[in-house]
C-alpha positions in Angstrom: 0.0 0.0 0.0 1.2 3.5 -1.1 1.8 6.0 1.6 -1.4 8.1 2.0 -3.4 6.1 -0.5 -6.0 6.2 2.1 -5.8 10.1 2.9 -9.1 12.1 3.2 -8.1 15.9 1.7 -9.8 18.5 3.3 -12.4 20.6 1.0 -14.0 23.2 3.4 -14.2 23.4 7.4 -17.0 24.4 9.0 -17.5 25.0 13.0 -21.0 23.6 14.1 -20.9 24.3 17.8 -18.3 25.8 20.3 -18.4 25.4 23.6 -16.8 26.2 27.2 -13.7 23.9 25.7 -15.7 21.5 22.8 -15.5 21.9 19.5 -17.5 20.6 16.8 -17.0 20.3 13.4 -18.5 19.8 10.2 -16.0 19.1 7.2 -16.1 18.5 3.6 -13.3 16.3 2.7 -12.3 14.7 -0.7 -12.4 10.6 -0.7 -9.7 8.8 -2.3 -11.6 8.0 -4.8 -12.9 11.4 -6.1 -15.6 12.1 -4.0 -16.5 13.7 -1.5 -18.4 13.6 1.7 -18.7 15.4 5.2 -16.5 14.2 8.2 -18.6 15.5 11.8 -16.0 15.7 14.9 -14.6 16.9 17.5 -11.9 19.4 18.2 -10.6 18.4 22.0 -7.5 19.9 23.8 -5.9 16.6 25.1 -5.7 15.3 28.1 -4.0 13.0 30.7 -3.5 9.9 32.9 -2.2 8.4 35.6 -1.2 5.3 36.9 -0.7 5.6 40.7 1.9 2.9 42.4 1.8 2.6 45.7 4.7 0.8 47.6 2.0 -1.8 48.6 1.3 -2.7 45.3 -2.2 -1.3 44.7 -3.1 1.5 42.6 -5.1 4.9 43.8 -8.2 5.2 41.7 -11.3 7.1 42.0 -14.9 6.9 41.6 -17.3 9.8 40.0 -20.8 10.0 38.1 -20.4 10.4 34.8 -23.6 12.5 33.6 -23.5 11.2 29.7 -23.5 8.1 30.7 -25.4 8.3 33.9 -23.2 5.8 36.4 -20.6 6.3 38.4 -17.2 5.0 37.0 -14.2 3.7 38.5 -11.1 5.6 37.0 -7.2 6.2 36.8 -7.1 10.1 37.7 -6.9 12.2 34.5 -7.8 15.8 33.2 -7.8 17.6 30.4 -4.5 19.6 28.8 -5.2 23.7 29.6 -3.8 25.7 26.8 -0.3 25.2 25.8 0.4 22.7 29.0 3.4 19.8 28.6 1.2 16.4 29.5 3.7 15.5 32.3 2.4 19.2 34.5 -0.9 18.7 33.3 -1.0 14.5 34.7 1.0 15.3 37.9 -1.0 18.5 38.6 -4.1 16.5 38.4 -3.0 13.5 40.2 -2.8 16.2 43.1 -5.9 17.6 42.6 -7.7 15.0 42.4 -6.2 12.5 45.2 -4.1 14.6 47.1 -0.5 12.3 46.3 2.1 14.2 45.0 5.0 11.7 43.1 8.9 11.7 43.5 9.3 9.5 39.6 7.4 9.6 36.9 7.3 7.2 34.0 5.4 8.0 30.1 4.0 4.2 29.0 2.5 6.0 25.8 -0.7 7.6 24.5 -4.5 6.6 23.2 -6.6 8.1 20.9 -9.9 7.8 22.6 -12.6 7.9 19.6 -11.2 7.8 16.2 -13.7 8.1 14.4 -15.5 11.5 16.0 -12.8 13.1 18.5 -9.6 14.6 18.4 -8.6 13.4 21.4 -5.6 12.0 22.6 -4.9 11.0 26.2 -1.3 10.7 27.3 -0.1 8.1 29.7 1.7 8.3 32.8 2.8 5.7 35.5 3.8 7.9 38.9 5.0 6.2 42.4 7.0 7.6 45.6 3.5 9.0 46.3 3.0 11.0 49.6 -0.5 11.7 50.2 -1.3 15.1 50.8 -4.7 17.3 50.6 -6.8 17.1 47.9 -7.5 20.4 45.5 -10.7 19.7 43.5 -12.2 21.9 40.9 -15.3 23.9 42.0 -18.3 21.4 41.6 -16.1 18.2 41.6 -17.1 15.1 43.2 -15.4 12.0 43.8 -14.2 9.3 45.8 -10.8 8.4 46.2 -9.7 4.6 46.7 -6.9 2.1 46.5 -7.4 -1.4 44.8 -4.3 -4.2 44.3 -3.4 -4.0 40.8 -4.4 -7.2 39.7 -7.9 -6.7 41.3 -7.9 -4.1 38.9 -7.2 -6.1 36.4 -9.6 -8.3 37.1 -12.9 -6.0 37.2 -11.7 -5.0 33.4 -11.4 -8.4 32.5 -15.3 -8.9 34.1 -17.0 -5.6 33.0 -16.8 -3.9 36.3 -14.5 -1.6 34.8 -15.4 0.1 31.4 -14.1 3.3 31.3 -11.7 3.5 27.9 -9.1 4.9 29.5 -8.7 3.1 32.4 -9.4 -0.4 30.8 -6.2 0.8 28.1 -4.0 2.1 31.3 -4.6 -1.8 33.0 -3.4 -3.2 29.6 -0.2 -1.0 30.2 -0.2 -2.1 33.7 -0.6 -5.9 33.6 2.1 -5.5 30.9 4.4 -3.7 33.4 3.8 -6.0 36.2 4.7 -9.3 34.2 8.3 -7.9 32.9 7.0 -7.3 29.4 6.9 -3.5 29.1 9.8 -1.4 29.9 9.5 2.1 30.9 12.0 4.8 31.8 11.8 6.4 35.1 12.6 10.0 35.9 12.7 12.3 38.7 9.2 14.5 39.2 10.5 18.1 38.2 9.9 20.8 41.3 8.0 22.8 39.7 5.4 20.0 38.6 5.5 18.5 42.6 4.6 21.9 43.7 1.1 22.7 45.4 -0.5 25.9 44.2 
């Protein structure tokens, strides 16, 4: 197969709907074939998660309702990238936020794109450990619970449906592959500034 024999060239652009930070588009793109047809999608900034190792072996996750889907989920922590943020500030500054732990290394096992075929997205990966718990800094009309779970039961509740969250059931891949040998990551040292409270 030729390089870009599959390409979709962009015709026209159109924005459907902005929001406070969606946004939707409508474009006209040219088929590889000749014609053309519209591509719906939508524009996101990014965002992150983490992997939370504690010395004991579990993981720190959380639990929130998730309005679109009206349940509440069990998660990795994770956020969304503010303008012009590098993924490692924007997954350790949530991983604060959100649970109160604050790491000493930090380790990048990759990225997903979360839904090809109508999103943007992509969420970057993090494993984090030499966590000290501290006090939690949650966005104005946030709610969740914070818990710790041994990684394989984990593992488990996405292998049986408990779990279902995308993210999280992609971070356990990365995990499980991390715990039997098989994936190799580079540890570094949390930069200051990124450890810092606000």
């Amino acid at each position: 197969m030729k390089p870009d024999q599959l390409a979709e060239t962009l015709l026209v652009s159109k924005q459907v709907y902005k929001g406070g930070f969606l946004d939707v588009r409508r474009d006209t793109v040219q088929l590889p074939g000749g014609t053309s047809t519209e591509r719906e999608y939508i524009v996101h900034p990014g965002a992150c998660v983490v992997i939370p190792l504690l010395d004991s072996g579990d993981v720190i996750l959380e639990k929130q309702f998730r309005y679109p889907v009206g349940r509440e989920m069990i998660e990795f922590p994770a956020g969304k990238l503010d303008a012009n943020e590098d993924p490692l500030i924007c997954a350790l500054r949530e991983l604060r936020e959100e649970t109160g732990y604050t790491a000493s290394e930090w380790a990048y096992a990759g990225c997903m794109h979360l839904a090809i075929a109508y999103s943007t997205e992509v969420i970057h990966i993090y494993f984090a450990r030499g966590l000290v718990q501290g006090e939690r800094d949650l966005d104005e009309g946030e709610f969740l619970d914070v818990f710790t779970a041994p990684a394989q039961q984990l593992i488990g509740w996405c292998a049986d449906g408990t779990v279902t969250d995308a993210k999280t059931v992609t971070c356990a891949l990365h995990l499980q592959q991390f715990l039997a040998g098989s994936k190799q990551v580079g540890w570094n040292a949390v930069p200051r500034i990124a450890g810092a409270a606000k």
